[in-house]
mmJSON file of the N, C-alpha and C atoms, coordinates in Angstrom:
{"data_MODEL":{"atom_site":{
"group_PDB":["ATOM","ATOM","ATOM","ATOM","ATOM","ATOM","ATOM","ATOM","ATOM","ATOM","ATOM","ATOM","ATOM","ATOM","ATOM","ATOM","ATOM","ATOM","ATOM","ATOM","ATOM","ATOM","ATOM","ATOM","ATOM","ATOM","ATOM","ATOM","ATOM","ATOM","ATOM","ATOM","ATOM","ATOM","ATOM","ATOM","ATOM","ATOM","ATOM","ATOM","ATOM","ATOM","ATOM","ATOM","ATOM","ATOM","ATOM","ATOM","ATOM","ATOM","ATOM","ATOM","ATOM","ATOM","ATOM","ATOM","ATOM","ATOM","ATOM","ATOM","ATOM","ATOM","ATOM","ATOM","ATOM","ATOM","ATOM","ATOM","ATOM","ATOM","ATOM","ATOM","ATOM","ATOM","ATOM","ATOM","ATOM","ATOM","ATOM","ATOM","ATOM","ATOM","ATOM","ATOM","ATOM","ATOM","ATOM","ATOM","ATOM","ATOM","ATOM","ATOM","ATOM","ATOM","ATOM","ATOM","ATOM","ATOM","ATOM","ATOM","ATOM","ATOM","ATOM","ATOM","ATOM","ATOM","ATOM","ATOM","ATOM","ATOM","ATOM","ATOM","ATOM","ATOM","ATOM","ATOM","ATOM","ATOM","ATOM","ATOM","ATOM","ATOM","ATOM","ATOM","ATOM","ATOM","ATOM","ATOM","ATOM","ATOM","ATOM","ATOM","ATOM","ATOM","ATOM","ATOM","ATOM","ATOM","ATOM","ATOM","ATOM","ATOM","ATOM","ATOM","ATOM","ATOM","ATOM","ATOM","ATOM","ATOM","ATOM","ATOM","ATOM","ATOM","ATOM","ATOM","ATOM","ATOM","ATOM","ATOM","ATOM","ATOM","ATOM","ATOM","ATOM","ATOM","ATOM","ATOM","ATOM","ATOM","ATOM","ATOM","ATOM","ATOM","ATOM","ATOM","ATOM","ATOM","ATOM","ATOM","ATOM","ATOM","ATOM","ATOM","ATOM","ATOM","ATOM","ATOM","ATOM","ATOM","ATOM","ATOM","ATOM","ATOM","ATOM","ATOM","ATOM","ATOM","ATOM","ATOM","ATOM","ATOM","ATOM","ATOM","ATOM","ATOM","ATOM","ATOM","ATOM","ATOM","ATOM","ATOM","ATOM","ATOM","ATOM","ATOM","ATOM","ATOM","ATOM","ATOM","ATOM","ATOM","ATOM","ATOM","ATOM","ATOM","ATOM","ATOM"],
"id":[1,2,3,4,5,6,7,8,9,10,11,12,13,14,15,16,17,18,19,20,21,22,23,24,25,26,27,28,29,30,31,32,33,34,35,36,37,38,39,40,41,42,43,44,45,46,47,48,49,50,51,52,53,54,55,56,57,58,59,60,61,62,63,64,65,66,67,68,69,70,71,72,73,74,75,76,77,78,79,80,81,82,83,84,85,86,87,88,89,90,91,92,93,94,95,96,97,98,99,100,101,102,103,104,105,106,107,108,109,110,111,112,113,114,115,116,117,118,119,120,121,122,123,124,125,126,127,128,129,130,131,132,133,134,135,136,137,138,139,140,141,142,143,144,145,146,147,148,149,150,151,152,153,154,155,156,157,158,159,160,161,162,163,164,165,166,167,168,169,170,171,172,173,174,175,176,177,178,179,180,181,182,183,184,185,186,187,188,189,190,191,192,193,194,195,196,197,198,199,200,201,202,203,204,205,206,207,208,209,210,211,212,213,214,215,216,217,218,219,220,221,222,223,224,225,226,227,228],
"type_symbol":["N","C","C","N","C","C","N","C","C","N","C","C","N","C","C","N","C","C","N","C","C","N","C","C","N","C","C","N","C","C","N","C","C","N","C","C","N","C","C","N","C","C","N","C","C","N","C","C","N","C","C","N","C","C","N","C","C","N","C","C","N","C","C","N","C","C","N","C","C","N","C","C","N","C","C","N","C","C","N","C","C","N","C","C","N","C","C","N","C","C","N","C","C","N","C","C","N","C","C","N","C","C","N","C","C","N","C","C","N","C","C","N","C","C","N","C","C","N","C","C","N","C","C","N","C","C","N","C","C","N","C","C","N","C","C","N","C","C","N","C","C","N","C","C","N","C","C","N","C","C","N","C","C","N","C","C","N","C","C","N","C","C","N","C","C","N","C","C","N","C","C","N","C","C","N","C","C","N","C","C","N","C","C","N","C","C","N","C","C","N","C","C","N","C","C","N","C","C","N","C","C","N","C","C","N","C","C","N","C","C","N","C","C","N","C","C","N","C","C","N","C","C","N","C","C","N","C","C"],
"label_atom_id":["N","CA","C","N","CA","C","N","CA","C","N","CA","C","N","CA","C","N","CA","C","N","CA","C","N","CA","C","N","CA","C","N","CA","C","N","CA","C","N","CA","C","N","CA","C","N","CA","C","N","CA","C","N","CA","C","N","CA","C","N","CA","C","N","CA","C","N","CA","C","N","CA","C","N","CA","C","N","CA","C","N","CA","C","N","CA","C","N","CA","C","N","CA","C","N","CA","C","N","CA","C","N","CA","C","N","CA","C","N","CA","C","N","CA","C","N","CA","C","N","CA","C","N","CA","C","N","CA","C","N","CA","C","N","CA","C","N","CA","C","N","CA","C","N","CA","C","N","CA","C","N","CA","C","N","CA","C","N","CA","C","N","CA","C","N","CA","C","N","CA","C","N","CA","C","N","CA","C","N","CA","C","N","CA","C","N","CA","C","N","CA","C","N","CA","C","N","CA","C","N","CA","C","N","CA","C","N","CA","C","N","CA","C","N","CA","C","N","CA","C","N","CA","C","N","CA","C","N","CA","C","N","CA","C","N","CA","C","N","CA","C","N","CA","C","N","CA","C","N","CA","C","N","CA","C","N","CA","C","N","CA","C","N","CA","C"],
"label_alt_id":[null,null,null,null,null,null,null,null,null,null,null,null,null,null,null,null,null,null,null,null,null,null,null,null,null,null,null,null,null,null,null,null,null,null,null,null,null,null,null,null,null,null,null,null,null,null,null,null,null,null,null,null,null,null,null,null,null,null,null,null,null,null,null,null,null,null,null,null,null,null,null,null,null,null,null,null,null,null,null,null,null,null,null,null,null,null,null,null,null,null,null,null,null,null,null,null,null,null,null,null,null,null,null,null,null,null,null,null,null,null,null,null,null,null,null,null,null,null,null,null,null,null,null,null,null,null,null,null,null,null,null,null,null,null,null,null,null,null,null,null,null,null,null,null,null,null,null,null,null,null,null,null,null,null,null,null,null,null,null,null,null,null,null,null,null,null,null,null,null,null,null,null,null,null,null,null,null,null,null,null,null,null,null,null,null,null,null,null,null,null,null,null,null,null,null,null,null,null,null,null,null,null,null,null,null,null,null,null,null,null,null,null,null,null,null,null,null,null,null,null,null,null,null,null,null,null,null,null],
"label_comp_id":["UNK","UNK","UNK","UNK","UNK","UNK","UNK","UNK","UNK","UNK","UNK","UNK","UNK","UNK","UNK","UNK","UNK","UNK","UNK","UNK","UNK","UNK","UNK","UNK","UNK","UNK","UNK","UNK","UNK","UNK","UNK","UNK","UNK","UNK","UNK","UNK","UNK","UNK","UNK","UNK","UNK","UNK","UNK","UNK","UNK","UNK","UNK","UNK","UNK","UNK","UNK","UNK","UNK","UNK","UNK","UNK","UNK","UNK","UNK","UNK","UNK","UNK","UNK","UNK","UNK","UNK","UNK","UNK","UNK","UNK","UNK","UNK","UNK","UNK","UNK","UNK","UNK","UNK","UNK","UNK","UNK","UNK","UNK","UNK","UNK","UNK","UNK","UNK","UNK","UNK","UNK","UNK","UNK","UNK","UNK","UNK","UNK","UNK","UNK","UNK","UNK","UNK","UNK","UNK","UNK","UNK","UNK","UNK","UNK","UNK","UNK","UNK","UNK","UNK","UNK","UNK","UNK","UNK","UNK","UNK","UNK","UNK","UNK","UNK","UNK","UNK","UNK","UNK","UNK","UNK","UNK","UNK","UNK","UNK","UNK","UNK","UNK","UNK","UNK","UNK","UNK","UNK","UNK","UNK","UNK","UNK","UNK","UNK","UNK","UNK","UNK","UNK","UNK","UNK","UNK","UNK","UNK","UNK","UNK","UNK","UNK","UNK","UNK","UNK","UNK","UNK","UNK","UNK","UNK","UNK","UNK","UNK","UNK","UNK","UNK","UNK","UNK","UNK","UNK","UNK","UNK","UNK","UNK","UNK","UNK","UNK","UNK","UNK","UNK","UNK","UNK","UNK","UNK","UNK","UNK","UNK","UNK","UNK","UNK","UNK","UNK","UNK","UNK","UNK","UNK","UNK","UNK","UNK","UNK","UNK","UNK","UNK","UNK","UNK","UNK","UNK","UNK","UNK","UNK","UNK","UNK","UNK","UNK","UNK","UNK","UNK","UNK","UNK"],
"label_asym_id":["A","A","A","A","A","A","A","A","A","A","A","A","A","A","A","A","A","A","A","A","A","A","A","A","A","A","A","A","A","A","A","A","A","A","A","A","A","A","A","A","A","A","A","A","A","A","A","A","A","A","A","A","A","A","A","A","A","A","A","A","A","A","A","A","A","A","A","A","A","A","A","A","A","A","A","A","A","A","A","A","A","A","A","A","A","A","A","A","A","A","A","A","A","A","A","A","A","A","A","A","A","A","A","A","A","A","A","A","A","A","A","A","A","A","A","A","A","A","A","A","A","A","A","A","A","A","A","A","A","A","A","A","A","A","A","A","A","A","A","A","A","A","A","A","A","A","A","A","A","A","A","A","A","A","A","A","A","A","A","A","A","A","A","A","A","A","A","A","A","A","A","A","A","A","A","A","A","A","A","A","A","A","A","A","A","A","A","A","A","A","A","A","A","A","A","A","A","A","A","A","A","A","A","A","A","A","A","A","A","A","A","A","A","A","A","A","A","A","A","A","A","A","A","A","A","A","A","A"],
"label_entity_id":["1","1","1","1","1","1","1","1","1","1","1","1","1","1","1","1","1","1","1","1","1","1","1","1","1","1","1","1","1","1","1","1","1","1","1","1","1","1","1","1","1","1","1","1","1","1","1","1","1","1","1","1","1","1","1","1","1","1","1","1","1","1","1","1","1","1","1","1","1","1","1","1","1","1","1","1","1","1","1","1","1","1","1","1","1","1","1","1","1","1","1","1","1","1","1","1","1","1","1","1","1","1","1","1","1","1","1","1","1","1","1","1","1","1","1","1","1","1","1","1","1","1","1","1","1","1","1","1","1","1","1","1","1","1","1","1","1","1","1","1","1","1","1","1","1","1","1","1","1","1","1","1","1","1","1","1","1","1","1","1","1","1","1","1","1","1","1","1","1","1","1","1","1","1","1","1","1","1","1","1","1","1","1","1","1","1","1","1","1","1","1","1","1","1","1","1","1","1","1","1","1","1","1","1","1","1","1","1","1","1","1","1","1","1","1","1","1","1","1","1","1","1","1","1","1","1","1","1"],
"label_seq_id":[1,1,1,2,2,2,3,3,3,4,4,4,5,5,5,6,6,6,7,7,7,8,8,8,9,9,9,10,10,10,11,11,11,12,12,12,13,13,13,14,14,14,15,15,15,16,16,16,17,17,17,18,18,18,19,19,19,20,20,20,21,21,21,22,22,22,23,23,23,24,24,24,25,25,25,26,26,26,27,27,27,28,28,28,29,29,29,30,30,30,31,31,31,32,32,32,33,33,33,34,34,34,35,35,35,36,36,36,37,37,37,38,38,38,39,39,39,40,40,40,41,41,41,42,42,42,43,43,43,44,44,44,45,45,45,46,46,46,47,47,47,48,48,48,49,49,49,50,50,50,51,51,51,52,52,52,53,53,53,54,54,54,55,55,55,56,56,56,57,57,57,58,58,58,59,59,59,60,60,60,61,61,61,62,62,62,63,63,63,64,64,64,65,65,65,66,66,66,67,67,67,68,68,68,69,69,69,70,70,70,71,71,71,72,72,72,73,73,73,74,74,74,75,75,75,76,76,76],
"pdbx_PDB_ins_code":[null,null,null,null,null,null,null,null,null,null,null,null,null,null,null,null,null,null,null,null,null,null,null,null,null,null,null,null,null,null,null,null,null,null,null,null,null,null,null,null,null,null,null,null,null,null,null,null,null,null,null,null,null,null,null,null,null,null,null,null,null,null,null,null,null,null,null,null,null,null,null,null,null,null,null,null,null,null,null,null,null,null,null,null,null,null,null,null,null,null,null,null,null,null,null,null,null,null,null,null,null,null,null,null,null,null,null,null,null,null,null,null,null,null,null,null,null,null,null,null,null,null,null,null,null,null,null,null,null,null,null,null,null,null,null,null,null,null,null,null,null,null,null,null,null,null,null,null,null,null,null,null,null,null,null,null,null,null,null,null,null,null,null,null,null,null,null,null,null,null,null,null,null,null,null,null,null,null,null,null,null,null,null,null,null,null,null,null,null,null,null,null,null,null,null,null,null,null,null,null,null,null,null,null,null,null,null,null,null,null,null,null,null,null,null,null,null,null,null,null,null,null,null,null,null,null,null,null],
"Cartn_x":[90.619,89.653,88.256,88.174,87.102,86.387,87.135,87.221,86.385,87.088,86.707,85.387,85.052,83.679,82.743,83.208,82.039,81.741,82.793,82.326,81.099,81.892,81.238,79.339,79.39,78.218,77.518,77.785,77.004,76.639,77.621,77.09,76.487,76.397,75.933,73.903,73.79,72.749,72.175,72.46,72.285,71.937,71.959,71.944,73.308,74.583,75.701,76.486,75.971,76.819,77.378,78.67,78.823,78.028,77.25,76.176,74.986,75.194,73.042,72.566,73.653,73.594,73.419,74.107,73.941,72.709,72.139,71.26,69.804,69.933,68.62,68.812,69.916,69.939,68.981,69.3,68.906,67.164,66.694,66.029,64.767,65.363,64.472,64.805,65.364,65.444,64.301,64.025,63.493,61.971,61.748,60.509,60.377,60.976,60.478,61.183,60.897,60.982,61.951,62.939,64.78,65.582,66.125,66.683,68.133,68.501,69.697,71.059,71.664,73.144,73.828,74.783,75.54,76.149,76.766,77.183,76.05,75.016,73.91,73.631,74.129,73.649,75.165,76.417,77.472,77.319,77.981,77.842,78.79,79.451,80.099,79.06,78.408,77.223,76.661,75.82,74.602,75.014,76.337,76.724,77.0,77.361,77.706,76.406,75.6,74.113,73.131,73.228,72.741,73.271,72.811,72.83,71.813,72.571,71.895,71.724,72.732,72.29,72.321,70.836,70.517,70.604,71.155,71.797,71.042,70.716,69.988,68.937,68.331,66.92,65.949,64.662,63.836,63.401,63.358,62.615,61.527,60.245,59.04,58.306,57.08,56.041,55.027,55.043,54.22,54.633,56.111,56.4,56.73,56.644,56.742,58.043,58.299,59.487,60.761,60.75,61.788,61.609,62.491,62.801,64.124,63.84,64.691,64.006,64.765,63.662,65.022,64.839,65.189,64.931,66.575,65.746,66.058,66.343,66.468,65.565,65.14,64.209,65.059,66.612,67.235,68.276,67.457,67.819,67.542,68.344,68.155,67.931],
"Cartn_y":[-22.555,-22.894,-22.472,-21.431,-20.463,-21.589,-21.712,-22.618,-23.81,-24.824,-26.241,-25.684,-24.677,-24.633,-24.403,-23.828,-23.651,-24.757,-25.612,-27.047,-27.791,-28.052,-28.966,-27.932,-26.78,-26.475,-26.578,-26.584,-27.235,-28.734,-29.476,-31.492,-31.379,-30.061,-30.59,-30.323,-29.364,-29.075,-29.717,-30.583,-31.421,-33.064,-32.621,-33.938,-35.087,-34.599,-35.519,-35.082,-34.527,-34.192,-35.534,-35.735,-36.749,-37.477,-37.107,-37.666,-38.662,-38.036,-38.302,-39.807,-40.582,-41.864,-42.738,-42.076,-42.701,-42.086,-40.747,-40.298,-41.234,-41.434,-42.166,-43.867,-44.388,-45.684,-45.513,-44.894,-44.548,-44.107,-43.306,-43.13,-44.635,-45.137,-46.312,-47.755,-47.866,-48.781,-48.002,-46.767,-46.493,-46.609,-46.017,-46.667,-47.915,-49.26,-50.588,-51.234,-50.536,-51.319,-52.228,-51.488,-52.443,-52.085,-53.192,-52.509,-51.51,-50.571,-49.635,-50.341,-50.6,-50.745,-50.144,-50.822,-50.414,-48.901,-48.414,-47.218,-46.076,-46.055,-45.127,-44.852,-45.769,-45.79,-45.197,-44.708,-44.906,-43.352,-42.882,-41.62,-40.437,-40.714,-39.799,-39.436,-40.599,-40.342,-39.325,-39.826,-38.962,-37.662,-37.494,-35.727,-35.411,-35.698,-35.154,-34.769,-35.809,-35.776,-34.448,-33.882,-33.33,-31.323,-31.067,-29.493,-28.779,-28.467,-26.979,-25.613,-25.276,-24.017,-24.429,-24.324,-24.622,-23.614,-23.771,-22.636,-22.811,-23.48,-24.03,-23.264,-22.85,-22.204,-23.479,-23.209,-24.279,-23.638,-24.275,-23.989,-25.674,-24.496,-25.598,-24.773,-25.446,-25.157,-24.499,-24.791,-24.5,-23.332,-23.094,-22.028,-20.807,-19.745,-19.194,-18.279,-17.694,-17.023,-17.806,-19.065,-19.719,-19.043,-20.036,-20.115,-20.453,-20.077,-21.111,-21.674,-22.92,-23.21,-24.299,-24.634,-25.423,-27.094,-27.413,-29.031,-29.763,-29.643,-30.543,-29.936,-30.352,-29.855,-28.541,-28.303,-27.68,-26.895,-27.047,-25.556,-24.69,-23.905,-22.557,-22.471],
"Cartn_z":[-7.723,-6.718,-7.181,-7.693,-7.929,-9.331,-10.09,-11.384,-10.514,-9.971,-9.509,-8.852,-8.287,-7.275,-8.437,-9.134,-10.628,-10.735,-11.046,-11.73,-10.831,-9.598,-8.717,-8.541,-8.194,-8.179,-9.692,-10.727,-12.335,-12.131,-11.679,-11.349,-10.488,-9.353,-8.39,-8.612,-9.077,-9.8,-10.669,-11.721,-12.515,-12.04,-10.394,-9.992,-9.649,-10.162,-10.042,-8.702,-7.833,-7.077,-6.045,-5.15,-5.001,-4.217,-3.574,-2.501,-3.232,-4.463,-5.031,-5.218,-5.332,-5.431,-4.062,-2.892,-1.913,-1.22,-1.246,-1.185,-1.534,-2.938,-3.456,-3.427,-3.071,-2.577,-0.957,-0.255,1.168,0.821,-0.155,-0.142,-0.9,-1.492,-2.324,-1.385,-0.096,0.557,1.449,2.444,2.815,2.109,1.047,0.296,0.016,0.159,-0.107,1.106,2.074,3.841,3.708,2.852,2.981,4.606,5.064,6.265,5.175,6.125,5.471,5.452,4.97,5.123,6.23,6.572,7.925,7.386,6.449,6.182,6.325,6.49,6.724,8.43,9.016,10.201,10.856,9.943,10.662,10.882,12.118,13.0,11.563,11.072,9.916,9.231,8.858,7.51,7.936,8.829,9.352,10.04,10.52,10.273,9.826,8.378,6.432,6.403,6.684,6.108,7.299,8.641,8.975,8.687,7.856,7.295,7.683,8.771,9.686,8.785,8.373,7.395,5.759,5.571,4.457,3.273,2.173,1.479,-0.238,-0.239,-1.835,-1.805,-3.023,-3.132,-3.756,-3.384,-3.729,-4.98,-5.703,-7.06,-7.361,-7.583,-8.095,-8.211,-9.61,-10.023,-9.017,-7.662,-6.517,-5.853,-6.006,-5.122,-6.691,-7.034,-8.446,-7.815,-6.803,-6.814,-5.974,-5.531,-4.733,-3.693,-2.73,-1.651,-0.666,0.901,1.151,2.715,3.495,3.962,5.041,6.341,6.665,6.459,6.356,5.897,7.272,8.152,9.387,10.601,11.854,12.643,13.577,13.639,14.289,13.462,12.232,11.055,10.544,10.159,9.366,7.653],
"occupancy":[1.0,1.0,1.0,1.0,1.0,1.0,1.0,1.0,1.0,1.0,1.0,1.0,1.0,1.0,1.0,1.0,1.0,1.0,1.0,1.0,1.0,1.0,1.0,1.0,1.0,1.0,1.0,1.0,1.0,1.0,1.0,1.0,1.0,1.0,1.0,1.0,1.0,1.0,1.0,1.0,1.0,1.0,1.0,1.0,1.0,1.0,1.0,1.0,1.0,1.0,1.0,1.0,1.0,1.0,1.0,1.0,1.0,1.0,1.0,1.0,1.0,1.0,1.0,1.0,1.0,1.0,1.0,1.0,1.0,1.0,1.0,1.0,1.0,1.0,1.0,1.0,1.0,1.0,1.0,1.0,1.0,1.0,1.0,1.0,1.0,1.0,1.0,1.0,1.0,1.0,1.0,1.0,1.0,1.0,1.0,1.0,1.0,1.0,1.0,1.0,1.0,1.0,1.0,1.0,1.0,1.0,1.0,1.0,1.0,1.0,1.0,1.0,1.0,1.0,1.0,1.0,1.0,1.0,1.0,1.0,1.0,1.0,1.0,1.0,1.0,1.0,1.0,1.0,1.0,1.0,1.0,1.0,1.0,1.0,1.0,1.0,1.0,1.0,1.0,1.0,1.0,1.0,1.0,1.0,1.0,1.0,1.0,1.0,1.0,1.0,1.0,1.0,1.0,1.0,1.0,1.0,1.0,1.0,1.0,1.0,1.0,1.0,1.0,1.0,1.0,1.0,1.0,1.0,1.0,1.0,1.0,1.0,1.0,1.0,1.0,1.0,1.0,1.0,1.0,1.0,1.0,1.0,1.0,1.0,1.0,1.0,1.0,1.0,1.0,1.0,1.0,1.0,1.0,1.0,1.0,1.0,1.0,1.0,1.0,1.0,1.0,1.0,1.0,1.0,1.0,1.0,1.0,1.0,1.0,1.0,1.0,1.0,1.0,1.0,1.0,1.0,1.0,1.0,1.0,1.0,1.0,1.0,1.0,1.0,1.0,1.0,1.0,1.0],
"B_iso_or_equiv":[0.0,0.0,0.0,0.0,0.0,0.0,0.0,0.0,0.0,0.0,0.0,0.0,0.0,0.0,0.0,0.0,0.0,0.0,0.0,0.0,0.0,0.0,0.0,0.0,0.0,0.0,0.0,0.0,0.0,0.0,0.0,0.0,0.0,0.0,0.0,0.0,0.0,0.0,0.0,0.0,0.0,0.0,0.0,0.0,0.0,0.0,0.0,0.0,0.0,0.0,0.0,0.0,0.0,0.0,0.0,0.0,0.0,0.0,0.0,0.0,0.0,0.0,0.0,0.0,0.0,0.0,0.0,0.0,0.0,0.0,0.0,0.0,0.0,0.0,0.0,0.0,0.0,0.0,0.0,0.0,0.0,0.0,0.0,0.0,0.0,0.0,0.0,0.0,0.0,0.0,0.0,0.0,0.0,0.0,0.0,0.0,0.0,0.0,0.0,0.0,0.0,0.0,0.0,0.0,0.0,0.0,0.0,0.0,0.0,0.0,0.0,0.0,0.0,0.0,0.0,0.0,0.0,0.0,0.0,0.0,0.0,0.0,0.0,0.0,0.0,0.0,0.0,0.0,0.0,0.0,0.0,0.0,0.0,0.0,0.0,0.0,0.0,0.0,0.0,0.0,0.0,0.0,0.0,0.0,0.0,0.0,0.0,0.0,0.0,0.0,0.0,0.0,0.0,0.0,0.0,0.0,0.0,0.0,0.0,0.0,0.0,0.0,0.0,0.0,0.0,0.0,0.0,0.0,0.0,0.0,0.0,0.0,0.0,0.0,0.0,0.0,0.0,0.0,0.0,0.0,0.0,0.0,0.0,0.0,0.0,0.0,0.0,0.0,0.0,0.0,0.0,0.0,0.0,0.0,0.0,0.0,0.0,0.0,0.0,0.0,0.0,0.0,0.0,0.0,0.0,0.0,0.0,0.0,0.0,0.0,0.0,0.0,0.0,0.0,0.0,0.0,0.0,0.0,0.0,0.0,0.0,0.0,0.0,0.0,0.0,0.0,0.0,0.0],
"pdbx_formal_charge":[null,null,null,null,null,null,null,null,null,null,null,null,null,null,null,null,null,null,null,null,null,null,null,null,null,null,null,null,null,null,null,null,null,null,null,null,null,null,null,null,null,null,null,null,null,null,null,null,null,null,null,null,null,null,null,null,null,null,null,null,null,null,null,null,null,null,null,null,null,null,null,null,null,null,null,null,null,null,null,null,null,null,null,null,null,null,null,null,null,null,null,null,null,null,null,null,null,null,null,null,null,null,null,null,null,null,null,null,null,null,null,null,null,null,null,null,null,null,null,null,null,null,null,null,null,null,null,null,null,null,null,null,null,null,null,null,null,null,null,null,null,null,null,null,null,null,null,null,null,null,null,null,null,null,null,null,null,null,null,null,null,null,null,null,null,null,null,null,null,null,null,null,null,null,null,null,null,null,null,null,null,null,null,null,null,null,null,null,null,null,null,null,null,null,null,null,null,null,null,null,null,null,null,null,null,null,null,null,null,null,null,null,null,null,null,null,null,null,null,null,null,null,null,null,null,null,null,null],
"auth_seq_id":[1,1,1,2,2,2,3,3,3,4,4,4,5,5,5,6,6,6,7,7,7,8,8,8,9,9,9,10,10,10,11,11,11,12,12,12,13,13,13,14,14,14,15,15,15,16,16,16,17,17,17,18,18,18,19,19,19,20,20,20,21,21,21,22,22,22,23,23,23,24,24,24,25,25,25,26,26,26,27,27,27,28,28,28,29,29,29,30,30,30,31,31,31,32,32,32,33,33,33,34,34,34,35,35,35,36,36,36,37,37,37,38,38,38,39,39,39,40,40,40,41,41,41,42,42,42,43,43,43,44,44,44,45,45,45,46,46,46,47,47,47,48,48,48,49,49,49,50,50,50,51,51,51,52,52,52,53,53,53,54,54,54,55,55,55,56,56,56,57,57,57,58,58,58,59,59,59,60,60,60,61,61,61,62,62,62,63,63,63,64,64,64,65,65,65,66,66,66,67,67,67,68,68,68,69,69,69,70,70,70,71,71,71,72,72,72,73,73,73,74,74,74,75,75,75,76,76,76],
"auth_comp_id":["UNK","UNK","UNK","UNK","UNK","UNK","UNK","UNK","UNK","UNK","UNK","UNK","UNK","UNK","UNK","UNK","UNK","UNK","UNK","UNK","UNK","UNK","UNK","UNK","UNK","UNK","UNK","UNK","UNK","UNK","UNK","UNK","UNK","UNK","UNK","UNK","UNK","UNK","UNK","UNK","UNK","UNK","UNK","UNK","UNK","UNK","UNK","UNK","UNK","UNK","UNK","UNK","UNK","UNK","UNK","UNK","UNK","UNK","UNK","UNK","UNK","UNK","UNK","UNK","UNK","UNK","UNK","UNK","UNK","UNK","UNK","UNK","UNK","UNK","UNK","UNK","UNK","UNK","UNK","UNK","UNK","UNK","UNK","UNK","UNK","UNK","UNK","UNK","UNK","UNK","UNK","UNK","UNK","UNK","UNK","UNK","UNK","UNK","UNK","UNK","UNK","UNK","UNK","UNK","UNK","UNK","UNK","UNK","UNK","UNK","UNK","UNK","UNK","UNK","UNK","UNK","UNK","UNK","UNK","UNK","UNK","UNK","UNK","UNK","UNK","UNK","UNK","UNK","UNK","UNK","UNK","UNK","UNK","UNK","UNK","UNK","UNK","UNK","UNK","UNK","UNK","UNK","UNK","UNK","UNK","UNK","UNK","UNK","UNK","UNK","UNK","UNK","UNK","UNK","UNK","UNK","UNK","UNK","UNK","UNK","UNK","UNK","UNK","UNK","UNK","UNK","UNK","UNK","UNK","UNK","UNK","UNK","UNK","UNK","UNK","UNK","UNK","UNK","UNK","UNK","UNK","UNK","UNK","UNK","UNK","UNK","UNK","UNK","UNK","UNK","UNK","UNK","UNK","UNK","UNK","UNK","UNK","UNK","UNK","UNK","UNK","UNK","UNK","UNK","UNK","UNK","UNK","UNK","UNK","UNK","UNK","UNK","UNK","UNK","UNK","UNK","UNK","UNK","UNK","UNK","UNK","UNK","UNK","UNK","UNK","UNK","UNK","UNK"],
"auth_asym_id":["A","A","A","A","A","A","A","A","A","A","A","A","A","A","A","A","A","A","A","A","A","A","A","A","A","A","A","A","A","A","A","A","A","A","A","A","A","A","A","A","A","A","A","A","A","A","A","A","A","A","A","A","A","A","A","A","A","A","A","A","A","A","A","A","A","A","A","A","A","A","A","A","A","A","A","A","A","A","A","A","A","A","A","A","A","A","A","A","A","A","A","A","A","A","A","A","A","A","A","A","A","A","A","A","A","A","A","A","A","A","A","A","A","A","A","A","A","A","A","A","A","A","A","A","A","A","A","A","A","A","A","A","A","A","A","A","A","A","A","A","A","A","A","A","A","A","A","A","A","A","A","A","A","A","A","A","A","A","A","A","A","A","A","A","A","A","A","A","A","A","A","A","A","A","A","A","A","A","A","A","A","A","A","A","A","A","A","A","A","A","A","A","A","A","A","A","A","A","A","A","A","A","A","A","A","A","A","A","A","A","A","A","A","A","A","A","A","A","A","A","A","A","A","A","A","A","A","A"],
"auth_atom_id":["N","CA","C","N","CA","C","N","CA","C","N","CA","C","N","CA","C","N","CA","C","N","CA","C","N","CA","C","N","CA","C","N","CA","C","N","CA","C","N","CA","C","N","CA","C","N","CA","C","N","CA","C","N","CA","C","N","CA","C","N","CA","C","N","CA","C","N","CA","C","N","CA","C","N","CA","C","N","CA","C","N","CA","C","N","CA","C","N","CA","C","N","CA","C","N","CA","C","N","CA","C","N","CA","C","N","CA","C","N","CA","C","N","CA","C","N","CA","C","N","CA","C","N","CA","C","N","CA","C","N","CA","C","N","CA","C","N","CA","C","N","CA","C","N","CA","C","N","CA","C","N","CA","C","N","CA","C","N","CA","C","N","CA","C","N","CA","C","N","CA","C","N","CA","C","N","CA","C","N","CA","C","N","CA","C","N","CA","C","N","CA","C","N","CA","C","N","CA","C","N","CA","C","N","CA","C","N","CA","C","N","CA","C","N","CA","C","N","CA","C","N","CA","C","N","CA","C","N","CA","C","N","CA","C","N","CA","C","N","CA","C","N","CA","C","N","CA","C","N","CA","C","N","CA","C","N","CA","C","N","CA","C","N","CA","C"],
"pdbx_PDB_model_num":[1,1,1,1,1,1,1,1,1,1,1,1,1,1,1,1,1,1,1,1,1,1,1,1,1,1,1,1,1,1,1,1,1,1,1,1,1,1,1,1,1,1,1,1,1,1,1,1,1,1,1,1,1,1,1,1,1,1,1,1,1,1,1,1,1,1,1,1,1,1,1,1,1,1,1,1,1,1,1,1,1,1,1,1,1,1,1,1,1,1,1,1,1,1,1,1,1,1,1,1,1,1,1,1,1,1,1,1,1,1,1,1,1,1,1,1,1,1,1,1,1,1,1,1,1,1,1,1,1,1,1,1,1,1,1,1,1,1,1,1,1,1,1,1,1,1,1,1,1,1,1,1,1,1,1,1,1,1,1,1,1,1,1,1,1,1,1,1,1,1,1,1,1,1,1,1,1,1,1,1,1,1,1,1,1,1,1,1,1,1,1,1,1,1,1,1,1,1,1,1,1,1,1,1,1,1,1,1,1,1,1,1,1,1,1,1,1,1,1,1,1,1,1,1,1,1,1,1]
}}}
């Protein structure tokens, strides 16, 4: 178990985690005023997709020691 969570947190970091594709489809229809696909709008998605406790540290050039930070309006 301990093994497989290694893994998945290394792809998931690297960008491959299983979401990132449907993530940036959602996100590049939203930037070129595509309507969304019916799977974005479906009530599963969008509570996979709403993460109340946010657990990732932000790392960027702007912030020099990370962070962490809520990503939804009714999170931690």
């Amino acid at each position: 178990c301990s093994k497989y969570h290694g893994q998945l947190t290394k792809e998931a970091a690297m960008g491959q985690g299983f979401d990132r594709h449907l993530f940036a489809l959602r996100y590049l229809a939203a930037a070129r005023g595509v309507t969304l696909p019916e799977l974005y709008q479906d009530p599963a998605y969008q509570r996979i997709n709403h993460n109340i406790l946010s657990t990732s540290t932000l790392s960027s050039p702007a912030v020099s020691l990370g962070g962490f930070a809520p990503v939804v309006p009714d999170g931690f």
